[in-house]
N, C-alpha and C positions, 0 to 999 in steps of 0.2 A: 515370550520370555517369562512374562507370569506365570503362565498354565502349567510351563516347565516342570515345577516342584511344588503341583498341588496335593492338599491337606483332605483327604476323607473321614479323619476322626475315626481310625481306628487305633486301637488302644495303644499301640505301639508309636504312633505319632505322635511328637512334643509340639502343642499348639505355639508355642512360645520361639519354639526354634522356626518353623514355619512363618512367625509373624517377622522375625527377625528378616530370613532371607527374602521373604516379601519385601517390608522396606530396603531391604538394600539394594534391589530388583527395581523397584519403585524408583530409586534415589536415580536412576540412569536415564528418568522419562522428567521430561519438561514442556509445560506446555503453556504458552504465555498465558497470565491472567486467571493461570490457576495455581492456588497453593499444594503442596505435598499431600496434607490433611484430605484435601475435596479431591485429589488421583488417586491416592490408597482406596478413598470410599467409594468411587467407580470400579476402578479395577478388580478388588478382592473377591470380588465372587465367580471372577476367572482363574481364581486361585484355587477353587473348593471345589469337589467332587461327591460323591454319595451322602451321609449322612450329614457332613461339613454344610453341605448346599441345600438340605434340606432345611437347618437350622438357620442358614441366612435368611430362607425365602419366609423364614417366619419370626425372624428379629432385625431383618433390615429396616422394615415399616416402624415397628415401636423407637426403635434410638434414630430416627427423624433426621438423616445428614451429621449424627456424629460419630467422625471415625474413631477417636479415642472410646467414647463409650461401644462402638462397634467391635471395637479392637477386647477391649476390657472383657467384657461378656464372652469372648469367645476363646478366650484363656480363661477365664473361669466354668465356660460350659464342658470344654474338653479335658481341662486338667483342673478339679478341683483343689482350691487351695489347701492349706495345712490351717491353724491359728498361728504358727509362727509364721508362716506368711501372707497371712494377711495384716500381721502387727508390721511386718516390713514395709507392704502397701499403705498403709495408714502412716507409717514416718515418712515414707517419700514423696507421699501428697500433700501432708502436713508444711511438710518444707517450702521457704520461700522459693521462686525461679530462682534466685542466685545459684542459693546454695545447693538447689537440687541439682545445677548443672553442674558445679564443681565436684558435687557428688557420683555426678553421670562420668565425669572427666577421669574422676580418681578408679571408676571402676571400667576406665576405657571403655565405653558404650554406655548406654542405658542398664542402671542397676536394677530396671524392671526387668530384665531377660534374664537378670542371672540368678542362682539356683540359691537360697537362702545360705548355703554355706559358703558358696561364693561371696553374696552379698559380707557377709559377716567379716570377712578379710580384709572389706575395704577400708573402714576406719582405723585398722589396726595401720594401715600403708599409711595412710595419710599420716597419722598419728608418729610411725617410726620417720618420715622424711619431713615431719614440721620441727622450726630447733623451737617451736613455741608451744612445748608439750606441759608445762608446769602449770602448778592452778593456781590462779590468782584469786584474794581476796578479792576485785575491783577489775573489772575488766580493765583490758591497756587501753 
């Protein structure tokens, strides 16, 4: 099921969409005693094929067991960011767990997947369905 819709890092393939249906491919395996995090990191490189896999076999070793940073570098090595999104990356990591979840919540998934102009809609959503849109001198 992994190998199904693997990622060769040709220019045409979106690393981001690829990681998405990875985890969601992911999400259907369980295996006691292991977290999500330490399956993605075994599994993914049954996901990659040609130059995708040559890129593992020489950045698996340096990010030493972590799959976020595994994850990270490999959206960054296939789709180089913009400065406006990497200013998006830096507010969503800046964020506490809370609020980044409610932030994940309000953009239905992870607002890492979505495309900065996607991202940019979501405060606006939040913003039109809160009735606590007014600025306070003092917070409440």
């Amino acid at each position: 099921m992994v190998c199904a819709k693997s990622f060769s890092g040709r220019k045409d393939e979106c690393p981001y969409t690829h990681l998405r249906e990875f985890a969601e491919n992911c999400s259907l395996f369980s295996i006691p005693g292991m977290n999500q995090n330490t399956l993605r990191w075994k599994l993914f490189a049954f996901s990659l094929k040609g130059n995708a896999k040559i890129w593992y076999n020489w950045t698996v070793v340096r990010v030493g067991g972590d799959w976020i940073q595994l994850k990270d570098e490999f959206g960054l090595f296939f789709f180089p960011v913009s400065k406006e999104e990497m200013l998006m990356q830096h507010f969503v990591y800046g964020l506490n767990p809370e609020s980044e979840h409610f932030l994940n919540l309000a953009s239905e998934g992870s607002v890492m997947y979505k495309t900065v102009s996607e991202a940019k809609t979501v405060p606006e959503r939040v913003l039109n369905s809160t009735q606590y849109t007014d600025v306070f001198d003092d917070p409440p």
